[in-house]
Every structure is written in structure tokens, then in C-alpha cells.
N, C-alpha and C positions, 0 to 999 in steps of 0.2 A: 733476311733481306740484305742486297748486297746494294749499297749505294757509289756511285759511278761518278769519276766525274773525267769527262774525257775534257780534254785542254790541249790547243790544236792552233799554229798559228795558221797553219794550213787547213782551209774549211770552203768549201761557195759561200756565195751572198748574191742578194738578188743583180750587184754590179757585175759581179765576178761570178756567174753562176758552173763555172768549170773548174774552179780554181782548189784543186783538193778534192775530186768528185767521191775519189774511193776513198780518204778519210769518211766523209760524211755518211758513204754507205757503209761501209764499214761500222761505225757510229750509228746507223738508224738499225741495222739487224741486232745490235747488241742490245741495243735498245727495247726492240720493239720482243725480244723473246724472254726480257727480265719483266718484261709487263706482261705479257700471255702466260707466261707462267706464272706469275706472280713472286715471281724470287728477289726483284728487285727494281731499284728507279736510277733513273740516268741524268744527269744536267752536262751540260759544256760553256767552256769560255772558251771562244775565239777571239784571241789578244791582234787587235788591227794598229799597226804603223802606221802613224800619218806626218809628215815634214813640217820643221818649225818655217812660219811664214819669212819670206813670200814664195817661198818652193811649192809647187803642186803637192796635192796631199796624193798618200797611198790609197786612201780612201773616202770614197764620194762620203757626201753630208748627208745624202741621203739613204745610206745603211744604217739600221738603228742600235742602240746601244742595245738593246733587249728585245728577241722576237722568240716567237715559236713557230718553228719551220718542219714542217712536216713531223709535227710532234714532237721534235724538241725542243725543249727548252736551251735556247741559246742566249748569253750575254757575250758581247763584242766590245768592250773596254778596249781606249784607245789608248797610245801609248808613244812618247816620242822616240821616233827612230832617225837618227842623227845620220845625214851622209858622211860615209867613210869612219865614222865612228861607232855604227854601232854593235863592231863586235869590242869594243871595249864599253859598251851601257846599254845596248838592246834587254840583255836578260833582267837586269836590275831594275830597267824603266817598266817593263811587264811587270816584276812581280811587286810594284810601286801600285801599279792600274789595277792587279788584279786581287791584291789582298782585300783590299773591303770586299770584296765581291763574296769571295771564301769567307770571312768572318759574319756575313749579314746572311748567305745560305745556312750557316751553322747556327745562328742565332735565331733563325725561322724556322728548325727543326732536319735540314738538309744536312746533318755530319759524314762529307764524303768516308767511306769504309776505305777506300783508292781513286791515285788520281793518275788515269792513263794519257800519259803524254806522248803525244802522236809523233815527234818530230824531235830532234834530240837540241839541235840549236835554231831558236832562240825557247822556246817555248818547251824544251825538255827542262834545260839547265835551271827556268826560271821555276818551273814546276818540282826539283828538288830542292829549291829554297825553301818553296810553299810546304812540301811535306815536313821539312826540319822544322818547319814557326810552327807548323799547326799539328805536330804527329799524327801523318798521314804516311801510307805504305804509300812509293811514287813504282811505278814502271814507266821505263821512256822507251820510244821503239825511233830504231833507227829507220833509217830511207833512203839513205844512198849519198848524197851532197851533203845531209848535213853531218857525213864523218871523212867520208873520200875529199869533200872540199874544204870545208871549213876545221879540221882537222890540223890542214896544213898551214894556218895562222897560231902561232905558239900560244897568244892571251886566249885564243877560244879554246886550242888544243887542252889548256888547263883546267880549264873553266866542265868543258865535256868528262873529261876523267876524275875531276872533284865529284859529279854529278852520276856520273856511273858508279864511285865509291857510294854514295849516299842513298842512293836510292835500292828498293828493294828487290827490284828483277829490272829484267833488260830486255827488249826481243830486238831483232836484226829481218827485213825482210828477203835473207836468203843467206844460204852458209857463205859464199863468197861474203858478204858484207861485215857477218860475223868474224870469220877469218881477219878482215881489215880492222875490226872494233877491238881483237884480241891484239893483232899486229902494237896498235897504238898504245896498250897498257891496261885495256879493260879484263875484265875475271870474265876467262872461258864458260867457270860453271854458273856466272851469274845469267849466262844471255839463251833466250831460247828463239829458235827459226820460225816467223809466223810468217808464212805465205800469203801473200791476197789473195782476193777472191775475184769470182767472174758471173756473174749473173747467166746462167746457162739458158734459160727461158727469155733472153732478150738476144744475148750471142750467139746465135743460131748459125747453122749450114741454109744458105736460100740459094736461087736457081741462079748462076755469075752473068746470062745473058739479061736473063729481067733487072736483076741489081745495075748491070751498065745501062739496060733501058733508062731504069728510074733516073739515072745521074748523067743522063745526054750521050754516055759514052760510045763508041764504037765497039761493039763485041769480038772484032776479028783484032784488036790488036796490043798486043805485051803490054800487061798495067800492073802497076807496082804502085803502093799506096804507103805514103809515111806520116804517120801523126804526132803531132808532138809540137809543143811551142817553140816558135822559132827563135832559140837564144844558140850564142853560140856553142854549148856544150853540148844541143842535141847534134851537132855533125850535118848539117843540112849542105855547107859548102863541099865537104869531104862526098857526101851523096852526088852531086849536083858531075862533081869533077869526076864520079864514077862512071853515072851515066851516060858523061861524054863517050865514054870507051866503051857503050853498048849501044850498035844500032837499031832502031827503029823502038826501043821500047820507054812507053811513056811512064810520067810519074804525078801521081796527083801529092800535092801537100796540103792534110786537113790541120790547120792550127795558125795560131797569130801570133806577132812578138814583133819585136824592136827591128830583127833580120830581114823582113820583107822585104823593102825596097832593092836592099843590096845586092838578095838574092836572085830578087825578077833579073836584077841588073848584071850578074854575074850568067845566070841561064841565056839572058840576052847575048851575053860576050862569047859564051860555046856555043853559038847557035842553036839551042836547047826550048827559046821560048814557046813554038811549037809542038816540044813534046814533056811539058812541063804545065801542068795545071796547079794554078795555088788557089785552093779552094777555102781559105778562112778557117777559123773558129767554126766547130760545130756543135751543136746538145750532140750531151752521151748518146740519147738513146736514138740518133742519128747511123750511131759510126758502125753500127751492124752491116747497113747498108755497102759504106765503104770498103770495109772489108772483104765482105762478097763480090764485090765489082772486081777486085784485084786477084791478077795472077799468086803474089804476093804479096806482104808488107814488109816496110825497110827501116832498120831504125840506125845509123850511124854513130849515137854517141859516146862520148868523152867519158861521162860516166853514168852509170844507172846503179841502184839496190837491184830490185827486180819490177820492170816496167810492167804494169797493165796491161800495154797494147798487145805485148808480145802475146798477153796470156788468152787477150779478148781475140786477137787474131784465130788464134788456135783452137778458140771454143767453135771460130764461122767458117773452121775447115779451111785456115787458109795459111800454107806455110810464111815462116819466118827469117829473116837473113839482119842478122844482127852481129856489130863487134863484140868481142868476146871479152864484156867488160862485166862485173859485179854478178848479178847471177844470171845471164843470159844462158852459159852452159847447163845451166838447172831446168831452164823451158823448152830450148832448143836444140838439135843434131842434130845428125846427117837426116835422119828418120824425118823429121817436123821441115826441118829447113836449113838452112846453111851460115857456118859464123866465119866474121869478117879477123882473121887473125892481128892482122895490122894495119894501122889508119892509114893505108892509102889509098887513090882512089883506084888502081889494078886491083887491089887485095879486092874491092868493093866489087869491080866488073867481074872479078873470077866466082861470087861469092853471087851473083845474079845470073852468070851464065849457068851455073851449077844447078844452081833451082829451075833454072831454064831447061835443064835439060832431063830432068825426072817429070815422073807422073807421080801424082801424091794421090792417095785413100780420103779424100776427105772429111769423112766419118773419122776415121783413123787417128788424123790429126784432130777432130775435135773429144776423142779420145785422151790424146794424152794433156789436152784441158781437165780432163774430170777431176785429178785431184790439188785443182784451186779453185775450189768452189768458198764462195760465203757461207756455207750452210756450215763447213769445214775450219774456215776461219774463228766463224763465230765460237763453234763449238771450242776451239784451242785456246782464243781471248779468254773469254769465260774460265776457263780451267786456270789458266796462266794465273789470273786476277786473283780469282777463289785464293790461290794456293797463298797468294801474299797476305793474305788477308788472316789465314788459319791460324 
């Protein structure tokens, strides 16, 4: 029996129900095939930040310290996370919040075998404290920001490479990101490339006239779809200032953040309002639709591991134009779609007109989807895990 304990500051909650969707799937198939087979059980802690008074908290009162959410078993220990401080006491205030939790699982018969840590900072670092108190095998898996960004702060910089010392395996979600985890002083042979996954049976090829039906659109004209919270590392201004220099083709934007305003304000200022629809926050199992409505999807940013969308695009037959940041080269060329060499917004209009001007397979492209599947995922975690454990 393999006992699991995934640990994830990044997870949904019924506030936030988008917030980490593929951790959580990720997390339910591991789950739900150590219980069908009976090889093993799974628990999570999702360690939530909330601001010392009278600051807004990170999270509402009303997520519970303890649910079970589509079978798992989740605890959500809260944890102070100080403005502008807490890369010097985030990971210490976690593993303050989260050790009783660990010790009262172990004392009720739960003694995690491993403890997979979704995210390398805050919730990696603090999850290799946890294995050092309590000898437990840790693996942390990187994701893109939290080594490309937070990397570039010396006291976390420390902090992540004690923790990759300590801990017993590593994954990266794509060789570029590896590459950057080795760059910064982590051990080559410790880290291995786990891909995510794509729900093939919901990311579908569907008919692009009926998808523009379902979502009001016009079917006779250039639509490009980008999804992605609107902060500014996803590159939405850099999009915006591309589009200027393509005429006539619109762009829908599926996702919410702090940027909105700015950005209506800034599409207002190119004349752009018009062919710029911001369509909110939407449920995952929405964004099939979007996909299929669109000529293509566009992701602009700063930096990525290896994005979802890119991969969910490509499952719905729908190429990709993305900057050629962390492993975008790994899901995307010339074949699939087109990468943005450099952050300008020309590079952006030549990298739109280019997909503009092929015809794509779209079988084809949800072809070279097939191997980032969950089914693939799960089976490499599991192995990964197993191994630290022998």
C-alpha cells in the first residue's frame, strides 16, 4: 500500500474553483487508481494564506479547514502570509500550520509512505522541512514561476536549493524548466520531466461554426482566443499591442485578474474595443467550447513551465502561437502553430499572420496532443513516487 500525501498550495476551493485545476486533476487520477486498484490511499493539505488584520484575507471564512471534495480528503490549514515578507516566512508559517496535521494523520493510522509536493515555493520548501521532522521521502515538482521567478530572490533562491538538496526526487514540468532548475545549482540526475495531462474525452475536435454559434460569435471572422489570468506576466498588453498591427482579426480573452480595467482601457486607446472581447473567468469544462470557436489560441507570456492551454488547445484541433518561453518549443512548431521569438508586438503580428496563412489538419494537431494525456501522467507519478519509496 502506497500512502500519498499530496501538499499543494496551489489547489481550487469552492471560492476559487479554477485556481490549480490541473493540480487537483492531476491529484484526483492518482487518487482514484490507487483506490481501484487497491495499491493505495491518498490525503492532501492545501496550506491557504490569509493577511494579518485589517488587510483583506487570501481567503474567504467560508472555505473549510477540512472537506472532502470529490473524494478527497482535503485539510486547508491556514497560515500567515505577511505582505512583502513572505519570502522570508511563508514556508516556515506553513510548515508551523501544517505539522499538527501530519502528526495527528500519523497518529490515526495515516503514515504518509511520500509526500508530493506540487509547487516548489512556498509549499515545496515547507514540505522538505516536513520530510526532515518526520522521515518522510519528499518529491517537489517544479511549474515554471516558482523557479524562473522566485529563483531570482537570493533568500528564496537558498531556501529552494536547500530543499532540492533534501528532498528525494525532483520533477520539472518540461525539459526547458529542468534545464533552468540545473542552471540555478539543482542535481541533473535528481529531477525527472513529468508532462501534464489533457482530458482527451472533454478536449475534443467540435464543428468551429456551431462553437461560434454557441458563444454569439460571427463565423466568417479571424478569432483568436487567449486564456489565462490576467496578471502581468501572462503578456496580455504585449497581445493587445500585436493585434494593433493585424487587421480586422478579433480576440476573445477567457480569464479574470487585477489587469482588466487597464487592459479594456488600453484596447480602448488602439482602437481595438471592437475587436477585443473579454470574456471573464470560465469553468474548465467550458473552455472546449472556446477553443473550437477560435482560428487559434495565443498565449504571450513572460514566463511559463509548460502551460495547459497550450496542450488543451491542441487536443480541440486548434493551433498554437505562443512566445518561446520554458517548454512552449516542447508542444508547439511550425507543424502545431507558430512561436513568438521576441516580446514584441511585430514579432506577435508576424507569429499571427503566419498561422494566418496555413491550413492546419485538425485531427493532426489533436494528434500531437496524444502524448499528454493523464492517463500517461498518472502512470509516470506513480512510477516516480514508487521508486522513492523502494
Amino acid at each position: 500500500m502506497l500512502k500519498v500525501l499530496t501538499f499543494s498550495s496551489l489547489f481550487p476551493n469552492a471560492a476559487q474553483p479554477n485556481w490549480g485545476i490541473f493540480v487537483e486533476t492531476q491529484t484526483l487520477k492518482l487518487a482514484r487508481h490507487l483506490a481501484d486498484t487497491g495499491t493505495g490511499a491518498l490525503r492532501v493539505i492545501n496550506p491557504l494564506g490569509t493577511h494579518p488584520w485589517p488587510l483583506k484575507p487570501f481567503t474567504p471564512a467560508s472555505v473549510p479547514v477540512h472537506e472532502v471534495r470529490h473524494g478527497l480528503d482535503i485539510h486547508r490549514p491556514r497560515y500567515l502570509a505577511l505582505p512583502k515578507l513572505g519570502a522570508f516566512t511563508n514556508d516556515t508559517a506553513i510548515v508551523r500550520a501544517t505539522r499538527p496535521i501530519v502528526q495527528r494523520m500519523i497518529d490515526n493510522g495515516f503514515r504518509p509512505d511520500v509526500i508530493d509536493a506540487e509547487f516548489f515555493w512556498p509549499c515545496g520548501v515547507a514540505a522538505a522541512t516536513l520530510g526532515r521532522e518526520f522521515g518522510i521521502p519528499v518529491s517537489i515538482k517544479a511549474r515554471g514561476s516558482d523557479i524562473t521567478h522566485w529563483s531570482t530572490l537570493p533568500v528564496v533562491r537558498a531556501k529552494l536549493l536547500q530543499a532540492a538538496q533534501s528532498a528525494t526526487g525532483l520533477l520539472a514540468v518540461s525539459e526547458a524548466l529542468k534545464t533552468d532548475m540545473v542552471q540555478i545549482g539543482m542535481a541533473p540526475d535528481k529531477i525527472r520531466v513529468h508532462y501534464t495531462g489533457v482530458d482527451l474525452s472533454i478536449f475534443n475536435v467540435a464543428d468551429r461554426h456551431a462553437s461560434r454559434a454557441t458563444l454569439g460569435l460571427k463565423h466568417d471572422v479571424p478569432t483568436l482566443v487567449c486564456v489565462g489570468n490576467l496578471v502581468p506576466w501572462k503578456g496580455h498588453r504585449l497581445l493587445i499591442a500585436g493585434l494593433a498591427l493585424v487587421p480586422n482579426v478579433h480576440l476573445l480573452i477567457v480569464g479574470h485578474g487585477p489587469e482588466r480595467e487597464a487592459l479594456e482601457r488600453e484596447a480602448a486607446t488602439l482602437g481595438l474595443a471592437n475587436r477585443i472581447h473579454f470574456a471573464g473567468a470560465m469553468p474548465h469544462a467550458d473552455l472546449p467550447t472556446w477553443f473550437n470557436a477560435a482560428d487559434a489560441s495565443i498565449l504571450c507570456s513572460k514566463r511559463e513551465g509548460l502551460a495547459n492551454v497550450w496542450v488543451e488547445s491542441l487536443a480541440c484541433g486548434t493551433p498554437v502561437i505562443a512566445t518561446n518561453v520554458g517548454g512552449a518549443a516542447e508542444c508547439t512548431s511550425d507543424i502545431t502553430g507558430a512561436l513568438i521569438e521576441t516580446r514584441e508586438p511585430q514579432a506577435v503580428a508576424k507569429a499571427i499572420q503566419a498561422v494566418q496563412a496555413k491550413h492546419y489538419d485538425r485531427q493532426a494537431l489533436r494528434q500531437a496532443a496524444g502524448r499528454f494525456t493523464w492517463e500517461k501522467n498518472t502512470e509516470k507519478l506513480l512510477a516516480h513516487l514508487q521508486s522513492l519509496v523502494a
